[in-house]
PDB file of N, CA, C and O in Angstrom:
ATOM      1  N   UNK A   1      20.262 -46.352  44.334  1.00  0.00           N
ATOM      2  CA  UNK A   1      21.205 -45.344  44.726  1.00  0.00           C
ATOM      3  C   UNK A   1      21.553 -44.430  43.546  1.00  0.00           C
ATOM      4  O   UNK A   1      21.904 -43.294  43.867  1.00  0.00           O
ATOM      5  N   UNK A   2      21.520 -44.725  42.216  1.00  0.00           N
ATOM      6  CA  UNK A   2      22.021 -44.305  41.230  1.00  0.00           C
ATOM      7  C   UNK A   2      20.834 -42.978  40.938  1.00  0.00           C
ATOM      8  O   UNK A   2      21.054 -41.767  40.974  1.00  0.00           O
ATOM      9  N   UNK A   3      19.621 -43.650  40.664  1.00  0.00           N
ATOM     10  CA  UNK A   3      18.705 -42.495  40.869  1.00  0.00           C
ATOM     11  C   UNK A   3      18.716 -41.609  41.631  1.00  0.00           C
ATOM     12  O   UNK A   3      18.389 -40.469  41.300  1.00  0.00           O
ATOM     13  N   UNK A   4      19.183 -42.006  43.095  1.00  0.00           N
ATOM     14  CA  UNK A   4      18.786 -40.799  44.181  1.00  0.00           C
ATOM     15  C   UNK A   4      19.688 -39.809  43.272  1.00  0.00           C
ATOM     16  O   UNK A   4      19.291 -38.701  42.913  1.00  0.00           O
ATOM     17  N   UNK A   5      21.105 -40.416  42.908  1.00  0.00           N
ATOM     18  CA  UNK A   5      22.225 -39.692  42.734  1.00  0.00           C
ATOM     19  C   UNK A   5      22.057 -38.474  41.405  1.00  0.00           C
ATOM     20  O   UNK A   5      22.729 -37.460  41.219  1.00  0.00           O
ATOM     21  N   UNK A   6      21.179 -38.891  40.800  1.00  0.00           N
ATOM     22  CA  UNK A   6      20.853 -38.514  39.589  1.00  0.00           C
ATOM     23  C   UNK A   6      19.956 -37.113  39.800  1.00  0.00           C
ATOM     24  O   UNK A   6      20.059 -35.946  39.422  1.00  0.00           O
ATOM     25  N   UNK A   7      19.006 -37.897  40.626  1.00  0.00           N
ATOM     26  CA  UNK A   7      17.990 -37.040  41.317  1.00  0.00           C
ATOM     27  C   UNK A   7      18.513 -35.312  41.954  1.00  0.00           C
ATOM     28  O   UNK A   7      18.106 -34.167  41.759  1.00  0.00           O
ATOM     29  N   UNK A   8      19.659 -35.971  42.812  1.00  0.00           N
ATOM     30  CA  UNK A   8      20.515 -34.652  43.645  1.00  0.00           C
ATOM     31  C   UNK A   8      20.791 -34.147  43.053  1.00  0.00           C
ATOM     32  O   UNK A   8      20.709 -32.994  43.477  1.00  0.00           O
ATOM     33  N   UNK A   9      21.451 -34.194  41.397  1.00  0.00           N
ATOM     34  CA  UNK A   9      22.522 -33.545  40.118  1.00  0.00           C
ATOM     35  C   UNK A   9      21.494 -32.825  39.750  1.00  0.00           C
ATOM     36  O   UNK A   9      21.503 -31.598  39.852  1.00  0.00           O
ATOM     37  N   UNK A  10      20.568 -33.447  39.317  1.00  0.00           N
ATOM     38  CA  UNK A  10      19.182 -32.713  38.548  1.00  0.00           C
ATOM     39  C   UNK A  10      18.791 -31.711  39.707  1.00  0.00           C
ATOM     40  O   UNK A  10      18.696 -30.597  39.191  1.00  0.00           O
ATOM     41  N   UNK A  11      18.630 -31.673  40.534  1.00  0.00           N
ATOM     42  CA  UNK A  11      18.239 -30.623  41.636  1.00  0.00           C
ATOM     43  C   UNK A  11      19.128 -29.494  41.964  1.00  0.00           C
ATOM     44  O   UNK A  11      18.681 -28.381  42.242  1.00  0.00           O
ATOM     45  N   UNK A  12      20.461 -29.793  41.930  1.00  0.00           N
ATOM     46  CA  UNK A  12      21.723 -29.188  42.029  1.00  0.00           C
ATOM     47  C   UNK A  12      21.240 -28.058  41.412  1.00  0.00           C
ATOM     48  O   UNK A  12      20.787 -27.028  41.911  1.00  0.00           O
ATOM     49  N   UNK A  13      21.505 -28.609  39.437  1.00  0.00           N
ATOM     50  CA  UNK A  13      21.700 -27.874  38.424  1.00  0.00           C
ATOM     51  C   UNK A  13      20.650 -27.072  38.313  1.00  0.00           C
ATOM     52  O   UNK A  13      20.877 -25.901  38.009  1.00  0.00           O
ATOM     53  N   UNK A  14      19.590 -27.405  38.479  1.00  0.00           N
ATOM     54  CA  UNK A  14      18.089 -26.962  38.599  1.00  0.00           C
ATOM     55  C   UNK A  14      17.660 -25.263  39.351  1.00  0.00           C
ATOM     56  O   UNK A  14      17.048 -24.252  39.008  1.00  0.00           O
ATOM     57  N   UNK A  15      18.520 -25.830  40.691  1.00  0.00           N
ATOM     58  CA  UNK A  15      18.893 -24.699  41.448  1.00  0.00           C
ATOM     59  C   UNK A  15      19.809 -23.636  41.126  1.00  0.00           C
ATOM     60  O   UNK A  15      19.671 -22.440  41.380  1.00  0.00           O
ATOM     61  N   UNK A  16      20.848 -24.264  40.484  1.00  0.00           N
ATOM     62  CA  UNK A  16      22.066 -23.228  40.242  1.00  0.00           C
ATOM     63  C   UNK A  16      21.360 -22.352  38.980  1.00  0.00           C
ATOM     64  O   UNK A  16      21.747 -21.198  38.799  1.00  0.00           O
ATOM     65  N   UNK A  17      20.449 -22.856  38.223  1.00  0.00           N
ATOM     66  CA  UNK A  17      20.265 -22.444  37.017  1.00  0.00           C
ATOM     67  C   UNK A  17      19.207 -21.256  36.582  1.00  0.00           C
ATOM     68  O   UNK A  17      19.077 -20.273  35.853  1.00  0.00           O
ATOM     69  N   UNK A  18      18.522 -22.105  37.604  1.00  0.00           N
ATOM     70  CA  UNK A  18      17.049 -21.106  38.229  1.00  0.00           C
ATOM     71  C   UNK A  18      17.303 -20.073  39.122  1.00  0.00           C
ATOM     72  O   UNK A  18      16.788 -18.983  38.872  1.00  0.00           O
ATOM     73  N   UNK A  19      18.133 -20.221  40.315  1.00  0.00           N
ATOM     74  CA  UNK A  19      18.428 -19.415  40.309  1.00  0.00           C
ATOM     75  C   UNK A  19      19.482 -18.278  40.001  1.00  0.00           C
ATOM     76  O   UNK A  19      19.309 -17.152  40.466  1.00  0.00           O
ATOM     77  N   UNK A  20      20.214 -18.481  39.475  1.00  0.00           N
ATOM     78  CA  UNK A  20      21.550 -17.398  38.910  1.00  0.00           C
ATOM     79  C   UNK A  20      20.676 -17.248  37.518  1.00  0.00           C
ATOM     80  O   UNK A  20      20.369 -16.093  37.226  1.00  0.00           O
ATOM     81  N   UNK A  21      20.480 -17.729  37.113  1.00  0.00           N
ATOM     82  CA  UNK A  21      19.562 -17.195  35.615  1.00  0.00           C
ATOM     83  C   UNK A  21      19.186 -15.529  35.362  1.00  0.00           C
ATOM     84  O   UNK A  21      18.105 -15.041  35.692  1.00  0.00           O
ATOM     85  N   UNK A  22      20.032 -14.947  34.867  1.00  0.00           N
ATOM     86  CA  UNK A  22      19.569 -13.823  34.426  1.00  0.00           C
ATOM     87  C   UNK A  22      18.511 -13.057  34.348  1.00  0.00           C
ATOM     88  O   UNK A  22      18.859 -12.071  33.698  1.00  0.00           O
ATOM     89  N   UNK A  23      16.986 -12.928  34.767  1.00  0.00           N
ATOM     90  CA  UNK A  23      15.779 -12.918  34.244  1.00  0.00           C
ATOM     91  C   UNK A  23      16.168 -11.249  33.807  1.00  0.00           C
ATOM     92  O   UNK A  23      15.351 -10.995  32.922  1.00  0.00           O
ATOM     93  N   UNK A  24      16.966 -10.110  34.007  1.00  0.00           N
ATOM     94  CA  UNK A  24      16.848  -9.334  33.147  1.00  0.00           C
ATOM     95  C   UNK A  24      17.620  -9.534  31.466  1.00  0.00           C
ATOM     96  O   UNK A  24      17.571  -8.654  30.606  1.00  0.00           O
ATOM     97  N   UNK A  25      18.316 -10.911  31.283  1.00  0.00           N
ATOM     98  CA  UNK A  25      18.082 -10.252  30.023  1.00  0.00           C
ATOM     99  C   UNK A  25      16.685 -11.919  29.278  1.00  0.00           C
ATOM    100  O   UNK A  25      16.682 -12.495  28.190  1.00  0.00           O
ATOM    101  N   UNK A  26      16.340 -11.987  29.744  1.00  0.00           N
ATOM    102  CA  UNK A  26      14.563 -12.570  29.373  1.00  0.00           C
ATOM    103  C   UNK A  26      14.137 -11.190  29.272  1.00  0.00           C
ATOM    104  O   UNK A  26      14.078 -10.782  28.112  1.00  0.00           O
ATOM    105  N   UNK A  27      13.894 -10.548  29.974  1.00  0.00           N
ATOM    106  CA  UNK A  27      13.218  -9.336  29.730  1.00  0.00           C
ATOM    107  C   UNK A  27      13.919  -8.249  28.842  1.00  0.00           C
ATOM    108  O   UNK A  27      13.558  -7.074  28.769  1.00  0.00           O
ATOM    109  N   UNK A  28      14.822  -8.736  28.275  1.00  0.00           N
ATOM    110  CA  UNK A  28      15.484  -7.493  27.645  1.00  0.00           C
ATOM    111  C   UNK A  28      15.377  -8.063  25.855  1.00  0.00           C
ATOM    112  O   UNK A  28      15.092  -7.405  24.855  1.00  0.00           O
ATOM    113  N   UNK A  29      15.777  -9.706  26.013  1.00  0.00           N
ATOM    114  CA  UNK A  29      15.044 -10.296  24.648  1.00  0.00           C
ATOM    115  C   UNK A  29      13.976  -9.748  24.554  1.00  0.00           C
ATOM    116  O   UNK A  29      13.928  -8.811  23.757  1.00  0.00           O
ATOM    117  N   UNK A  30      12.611 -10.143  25.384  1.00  0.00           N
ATOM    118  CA  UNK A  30      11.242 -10.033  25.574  1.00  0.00           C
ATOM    119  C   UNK A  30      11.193  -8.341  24.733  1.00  0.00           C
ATOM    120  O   UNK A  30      10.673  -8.246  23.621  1.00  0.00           O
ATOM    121  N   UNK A  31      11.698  -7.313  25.326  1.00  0.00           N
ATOM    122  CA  UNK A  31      11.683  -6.310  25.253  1.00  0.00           C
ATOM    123  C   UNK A  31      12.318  -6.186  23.261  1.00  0.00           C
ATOM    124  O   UNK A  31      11.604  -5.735  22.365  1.00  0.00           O
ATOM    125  N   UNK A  32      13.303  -6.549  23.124  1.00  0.00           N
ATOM    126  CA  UNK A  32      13.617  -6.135  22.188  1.00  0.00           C
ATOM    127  C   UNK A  32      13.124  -6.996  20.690  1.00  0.00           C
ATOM    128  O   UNK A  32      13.415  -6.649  19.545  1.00  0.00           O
ATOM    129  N   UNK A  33      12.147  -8.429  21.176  1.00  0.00           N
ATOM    130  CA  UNK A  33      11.675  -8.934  20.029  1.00  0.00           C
ATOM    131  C   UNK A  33      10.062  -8.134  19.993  1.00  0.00           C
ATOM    132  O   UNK A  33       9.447  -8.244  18.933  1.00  0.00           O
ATOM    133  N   UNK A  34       9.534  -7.505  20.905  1.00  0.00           N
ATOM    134  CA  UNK A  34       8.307  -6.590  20.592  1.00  0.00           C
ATOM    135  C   UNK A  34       9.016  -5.272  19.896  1.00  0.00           C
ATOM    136  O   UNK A  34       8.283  -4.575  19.194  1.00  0.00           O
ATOM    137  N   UNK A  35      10.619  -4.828  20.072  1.00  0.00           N
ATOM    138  CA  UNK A  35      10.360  -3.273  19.430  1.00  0.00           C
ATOM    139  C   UNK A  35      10.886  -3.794  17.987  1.00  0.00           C
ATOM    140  O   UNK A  35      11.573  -2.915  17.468  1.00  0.00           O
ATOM    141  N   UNK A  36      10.773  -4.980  17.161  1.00  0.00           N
ATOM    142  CA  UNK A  36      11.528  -5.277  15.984  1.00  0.00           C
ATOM    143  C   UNK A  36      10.108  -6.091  15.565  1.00  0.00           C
ATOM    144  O   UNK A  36      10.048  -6.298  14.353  1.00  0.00           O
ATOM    145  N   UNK A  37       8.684  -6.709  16.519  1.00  0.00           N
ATOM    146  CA  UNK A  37       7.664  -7.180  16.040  1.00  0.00           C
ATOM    147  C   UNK A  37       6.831  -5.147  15.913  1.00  0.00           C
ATOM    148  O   UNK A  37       5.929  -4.948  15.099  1.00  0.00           O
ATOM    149  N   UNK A  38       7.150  -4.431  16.467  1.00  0.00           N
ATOM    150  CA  UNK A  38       6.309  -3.223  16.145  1.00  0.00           C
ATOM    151  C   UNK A  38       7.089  -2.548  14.840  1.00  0.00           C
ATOM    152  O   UNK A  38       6.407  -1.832  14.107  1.00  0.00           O
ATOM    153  N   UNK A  39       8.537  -2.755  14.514  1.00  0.00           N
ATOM    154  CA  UNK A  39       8.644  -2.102  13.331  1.00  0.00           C
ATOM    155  C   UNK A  39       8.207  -2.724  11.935  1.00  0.00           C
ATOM    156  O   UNK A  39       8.176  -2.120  10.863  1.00  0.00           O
ATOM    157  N   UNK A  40       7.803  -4.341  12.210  1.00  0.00           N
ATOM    158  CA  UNK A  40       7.280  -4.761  10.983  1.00  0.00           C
ATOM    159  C   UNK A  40       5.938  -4.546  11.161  1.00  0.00           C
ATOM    160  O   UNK A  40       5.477  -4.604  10.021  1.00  0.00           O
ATOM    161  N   UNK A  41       5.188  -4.367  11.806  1.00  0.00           N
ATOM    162  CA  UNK A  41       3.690  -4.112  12.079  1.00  0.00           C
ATOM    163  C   UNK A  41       3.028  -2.604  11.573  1.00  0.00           C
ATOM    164  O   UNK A  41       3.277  -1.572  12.196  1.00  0.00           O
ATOM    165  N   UNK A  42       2.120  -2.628  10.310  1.00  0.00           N
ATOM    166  CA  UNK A  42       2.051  -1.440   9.979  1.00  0.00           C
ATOM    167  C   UNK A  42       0.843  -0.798  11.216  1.00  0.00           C
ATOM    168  O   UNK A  42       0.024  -1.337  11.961  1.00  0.00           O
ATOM    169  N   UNK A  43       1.306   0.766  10.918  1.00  0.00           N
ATOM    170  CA  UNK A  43       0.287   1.542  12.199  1.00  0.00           C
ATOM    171  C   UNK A  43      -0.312   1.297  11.867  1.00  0.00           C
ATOM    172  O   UNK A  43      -0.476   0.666  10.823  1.00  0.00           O
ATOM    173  N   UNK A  44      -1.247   1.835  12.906  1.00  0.00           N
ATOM    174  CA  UNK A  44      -2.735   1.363  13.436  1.00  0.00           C
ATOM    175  C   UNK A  44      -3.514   2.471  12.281  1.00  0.00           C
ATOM    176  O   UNK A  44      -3.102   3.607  12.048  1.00  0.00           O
ATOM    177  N   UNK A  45      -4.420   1.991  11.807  1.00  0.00           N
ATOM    178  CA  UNK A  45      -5.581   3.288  11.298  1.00  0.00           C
ATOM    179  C   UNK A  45      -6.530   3.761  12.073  1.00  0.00           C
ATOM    180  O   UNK A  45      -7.106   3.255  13.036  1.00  0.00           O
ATOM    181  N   UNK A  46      -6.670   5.108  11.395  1.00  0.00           N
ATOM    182  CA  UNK A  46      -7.337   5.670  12.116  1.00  0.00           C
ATOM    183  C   UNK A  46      -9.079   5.341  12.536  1.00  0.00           C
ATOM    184  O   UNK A  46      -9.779   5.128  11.546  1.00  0.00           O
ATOM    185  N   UNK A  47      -9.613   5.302  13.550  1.00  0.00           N
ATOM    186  CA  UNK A  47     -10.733   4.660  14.116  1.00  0.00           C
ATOM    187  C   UNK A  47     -11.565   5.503  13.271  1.00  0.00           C
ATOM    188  O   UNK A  47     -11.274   6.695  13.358  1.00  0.00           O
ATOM    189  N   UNK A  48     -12.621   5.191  12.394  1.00  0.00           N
ATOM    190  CA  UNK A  48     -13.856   5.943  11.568  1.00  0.00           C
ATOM    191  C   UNK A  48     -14.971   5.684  12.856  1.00  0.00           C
ATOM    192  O   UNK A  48     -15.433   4.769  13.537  1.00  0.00           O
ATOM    193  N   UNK A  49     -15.066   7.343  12.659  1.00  0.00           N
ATOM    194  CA  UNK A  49     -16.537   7.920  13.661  1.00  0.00           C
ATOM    195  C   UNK A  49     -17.809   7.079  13.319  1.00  0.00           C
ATOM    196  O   UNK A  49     -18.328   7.112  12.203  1.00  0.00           O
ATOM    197  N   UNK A  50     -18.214   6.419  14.226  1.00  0.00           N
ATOM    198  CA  UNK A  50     -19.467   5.642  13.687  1.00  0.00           C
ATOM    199  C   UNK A  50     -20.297   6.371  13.478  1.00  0.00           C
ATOM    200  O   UNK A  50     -19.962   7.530  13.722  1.00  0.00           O
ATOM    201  N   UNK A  51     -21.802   6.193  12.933  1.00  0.00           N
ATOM    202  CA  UNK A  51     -22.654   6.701  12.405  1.00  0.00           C
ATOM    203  C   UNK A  51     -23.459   7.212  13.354  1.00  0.00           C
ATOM    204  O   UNK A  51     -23.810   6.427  14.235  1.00  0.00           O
ATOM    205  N   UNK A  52     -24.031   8.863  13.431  1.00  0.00           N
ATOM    206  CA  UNK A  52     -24.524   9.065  14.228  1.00  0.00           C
ATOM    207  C   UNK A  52     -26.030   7.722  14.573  1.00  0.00           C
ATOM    208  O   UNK A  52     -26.265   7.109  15.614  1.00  0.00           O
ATOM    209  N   UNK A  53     -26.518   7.693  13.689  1.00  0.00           N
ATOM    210  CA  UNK A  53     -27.600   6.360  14.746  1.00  0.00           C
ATOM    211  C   UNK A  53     -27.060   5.684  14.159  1.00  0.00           C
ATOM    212  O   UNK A  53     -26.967   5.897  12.950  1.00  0.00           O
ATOM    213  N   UNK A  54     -26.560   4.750  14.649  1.00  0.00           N
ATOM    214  CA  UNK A  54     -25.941   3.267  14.287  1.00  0.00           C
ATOM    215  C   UNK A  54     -27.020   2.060  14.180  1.00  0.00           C
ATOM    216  O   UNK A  54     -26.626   1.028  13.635  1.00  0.00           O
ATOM    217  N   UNK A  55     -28.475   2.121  14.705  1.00  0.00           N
ATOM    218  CA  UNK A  55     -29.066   1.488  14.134  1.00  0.00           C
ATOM    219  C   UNK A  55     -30.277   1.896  12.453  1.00  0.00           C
ATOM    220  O   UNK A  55     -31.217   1.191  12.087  1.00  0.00           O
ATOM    221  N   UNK A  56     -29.796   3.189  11.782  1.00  0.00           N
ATOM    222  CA  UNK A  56     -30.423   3.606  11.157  1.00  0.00           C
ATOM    223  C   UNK A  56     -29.132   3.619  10.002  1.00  0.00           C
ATOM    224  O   UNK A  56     -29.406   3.380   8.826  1.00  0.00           O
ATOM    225  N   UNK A  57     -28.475   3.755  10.193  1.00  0.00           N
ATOM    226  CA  UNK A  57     -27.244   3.443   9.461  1.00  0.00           C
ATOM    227  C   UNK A  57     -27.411   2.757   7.775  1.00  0.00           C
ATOM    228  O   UNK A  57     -27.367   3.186   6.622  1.00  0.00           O
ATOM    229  N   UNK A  58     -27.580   1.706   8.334  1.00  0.00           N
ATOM    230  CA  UNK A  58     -27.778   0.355   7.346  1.00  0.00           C
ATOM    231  C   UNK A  58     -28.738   0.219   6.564  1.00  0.00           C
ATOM    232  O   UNK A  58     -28.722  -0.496   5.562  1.00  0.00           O
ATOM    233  N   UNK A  59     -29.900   1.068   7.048  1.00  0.00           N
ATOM    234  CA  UNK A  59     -30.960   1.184   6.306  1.00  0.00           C
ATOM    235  C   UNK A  59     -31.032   2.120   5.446  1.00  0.00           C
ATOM    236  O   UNK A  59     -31.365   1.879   4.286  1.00  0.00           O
ATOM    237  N   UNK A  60     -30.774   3.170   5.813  1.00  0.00           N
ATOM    238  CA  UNK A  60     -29.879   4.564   4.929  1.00  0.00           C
ATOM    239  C   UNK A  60     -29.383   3.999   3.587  1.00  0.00           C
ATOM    240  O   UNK A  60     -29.918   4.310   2.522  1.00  0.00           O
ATOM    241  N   UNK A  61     -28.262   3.094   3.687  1.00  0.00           N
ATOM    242  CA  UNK A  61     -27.815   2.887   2.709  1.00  0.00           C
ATOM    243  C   UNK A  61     -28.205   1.681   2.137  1.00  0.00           C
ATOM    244  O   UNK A  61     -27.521   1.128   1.276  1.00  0.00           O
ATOM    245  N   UNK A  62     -29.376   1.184   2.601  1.00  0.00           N
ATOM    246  CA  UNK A  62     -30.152   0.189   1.262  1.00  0.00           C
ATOM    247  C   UNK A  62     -30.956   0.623   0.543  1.00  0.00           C
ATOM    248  O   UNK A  62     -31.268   0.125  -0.539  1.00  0.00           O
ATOM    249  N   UNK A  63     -31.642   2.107   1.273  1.00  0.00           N
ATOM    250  CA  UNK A  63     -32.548   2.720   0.787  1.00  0.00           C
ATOM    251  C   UNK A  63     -31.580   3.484  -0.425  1.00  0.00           C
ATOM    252  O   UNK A  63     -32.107   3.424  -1.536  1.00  0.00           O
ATOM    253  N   UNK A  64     -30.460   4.079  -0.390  1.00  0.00           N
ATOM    254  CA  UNK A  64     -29.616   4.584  -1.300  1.00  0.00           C
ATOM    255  C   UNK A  64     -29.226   3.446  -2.108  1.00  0.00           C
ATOM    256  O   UNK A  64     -29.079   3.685  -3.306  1.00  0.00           O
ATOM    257  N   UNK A  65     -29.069   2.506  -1.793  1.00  0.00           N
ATOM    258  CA  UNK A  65     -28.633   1.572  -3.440  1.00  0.00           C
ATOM    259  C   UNK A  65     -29.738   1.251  -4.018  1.00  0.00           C
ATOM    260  O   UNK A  65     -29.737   1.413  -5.238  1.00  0.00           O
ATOM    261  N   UNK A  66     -30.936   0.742  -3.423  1.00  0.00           N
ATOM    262  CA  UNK A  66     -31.943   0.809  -3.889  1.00  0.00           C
ATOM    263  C   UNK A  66     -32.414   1.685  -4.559  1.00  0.00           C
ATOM    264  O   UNK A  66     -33.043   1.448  -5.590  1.00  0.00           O
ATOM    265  N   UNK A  67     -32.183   2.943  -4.071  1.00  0.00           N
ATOM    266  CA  UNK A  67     -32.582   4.529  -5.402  1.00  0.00           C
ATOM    267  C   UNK A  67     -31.437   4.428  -6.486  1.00  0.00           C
ATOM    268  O   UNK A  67     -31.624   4.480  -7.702  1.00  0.00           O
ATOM    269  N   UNK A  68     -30.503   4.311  -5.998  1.00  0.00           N
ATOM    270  CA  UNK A  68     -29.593   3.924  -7.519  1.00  0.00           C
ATOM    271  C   UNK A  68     -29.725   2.915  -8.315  1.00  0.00           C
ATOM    272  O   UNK A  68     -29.236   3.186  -9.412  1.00  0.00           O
ATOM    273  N   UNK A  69     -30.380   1.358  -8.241  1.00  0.00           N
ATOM    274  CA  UNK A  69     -31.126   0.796  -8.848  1.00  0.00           C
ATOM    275  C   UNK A  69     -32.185   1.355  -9.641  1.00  0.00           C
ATOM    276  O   UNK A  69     -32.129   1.534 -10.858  1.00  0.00           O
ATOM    277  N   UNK A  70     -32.945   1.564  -9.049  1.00  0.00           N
ATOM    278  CA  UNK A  70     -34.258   2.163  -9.565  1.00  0.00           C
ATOM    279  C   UNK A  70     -33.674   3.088 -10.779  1.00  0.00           C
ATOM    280  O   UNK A  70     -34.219   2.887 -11.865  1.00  0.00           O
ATOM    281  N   UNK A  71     -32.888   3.839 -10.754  1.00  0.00           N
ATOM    282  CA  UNK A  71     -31.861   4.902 -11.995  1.00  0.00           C
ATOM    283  C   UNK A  71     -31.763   4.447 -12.442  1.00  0.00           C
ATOM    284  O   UNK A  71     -32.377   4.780 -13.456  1.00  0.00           O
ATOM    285  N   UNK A  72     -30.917   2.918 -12.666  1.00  0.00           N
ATOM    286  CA  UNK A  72     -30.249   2.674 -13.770  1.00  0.00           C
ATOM    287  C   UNK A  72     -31.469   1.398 -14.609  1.00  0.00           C
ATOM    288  O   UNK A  72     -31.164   0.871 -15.679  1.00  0.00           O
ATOM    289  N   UNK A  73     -32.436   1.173 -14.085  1.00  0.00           N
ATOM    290  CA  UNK A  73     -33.240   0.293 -14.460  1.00  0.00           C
ATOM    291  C   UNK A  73     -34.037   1.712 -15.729  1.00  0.00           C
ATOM    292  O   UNK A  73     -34.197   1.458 -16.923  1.00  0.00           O
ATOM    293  N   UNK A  74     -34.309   2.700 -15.279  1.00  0.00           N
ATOM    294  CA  UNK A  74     -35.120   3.927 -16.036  1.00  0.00           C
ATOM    295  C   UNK A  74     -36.181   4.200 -15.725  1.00  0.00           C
ATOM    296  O   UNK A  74     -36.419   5.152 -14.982  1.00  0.00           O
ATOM    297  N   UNK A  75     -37.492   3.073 -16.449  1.00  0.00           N
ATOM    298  CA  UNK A  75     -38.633   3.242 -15.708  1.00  0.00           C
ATOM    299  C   UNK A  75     -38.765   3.350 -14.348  1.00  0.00           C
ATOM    300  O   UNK A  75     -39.366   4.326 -13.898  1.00  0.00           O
ATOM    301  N   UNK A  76     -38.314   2.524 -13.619  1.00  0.00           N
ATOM    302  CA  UNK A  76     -38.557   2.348 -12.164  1.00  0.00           C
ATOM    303  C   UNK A  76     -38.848   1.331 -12.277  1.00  0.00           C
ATOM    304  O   UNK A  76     -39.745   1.151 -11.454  1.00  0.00           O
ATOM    305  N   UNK A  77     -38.565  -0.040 -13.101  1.00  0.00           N
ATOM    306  CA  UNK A  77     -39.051  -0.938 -12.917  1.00  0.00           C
ATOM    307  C   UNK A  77     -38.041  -1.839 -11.882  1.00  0.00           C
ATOM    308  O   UNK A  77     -36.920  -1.330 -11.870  1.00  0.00           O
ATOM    309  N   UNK A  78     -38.123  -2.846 -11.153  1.00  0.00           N
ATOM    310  CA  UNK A  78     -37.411  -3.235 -10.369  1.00  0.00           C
ATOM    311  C   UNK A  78     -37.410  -4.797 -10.324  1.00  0.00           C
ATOM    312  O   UNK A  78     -36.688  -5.391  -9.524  1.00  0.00           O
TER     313      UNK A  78
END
């Protein structure tokens, strides 16, 4: 009997709680811990234009460190 009794209290409160529960201010915390997580969050940067061929890209610039090697070696020795 003690359980049932326990059981009903827990259901009671459960109900009263769930439902009378505020959910606008959940959403108004919710709301106001994102506009205080965006003022510590530095902006966004700006997106760099990818390379017109993006698979030629990479090769471009091995072939360029590679010629700057070759410079600082003199002869061309490698």
């Amino acid at each position: 009997m003690r359980i049932v009794a326990i059981v009903v209290v827990l259901a009671i409160v459960y109900y009263i709680y769930g439902r009378n529960g505020d959910k606008t201010s959940l959403q108004n915390r919710v709301a106001e811990a994102q506009a205080e997580a965006a003022k510590v969050m530095p902006a966004p940067q700006a997106a760099q234009p990818p390379p017109t061929n993006s698979l030629r890209a990479p090769m471009d610039r091995t072939r360029q460190v590679l010629d700057q090697v070759k410079q600082r070696n003199g002869k061309g020795e490698f």
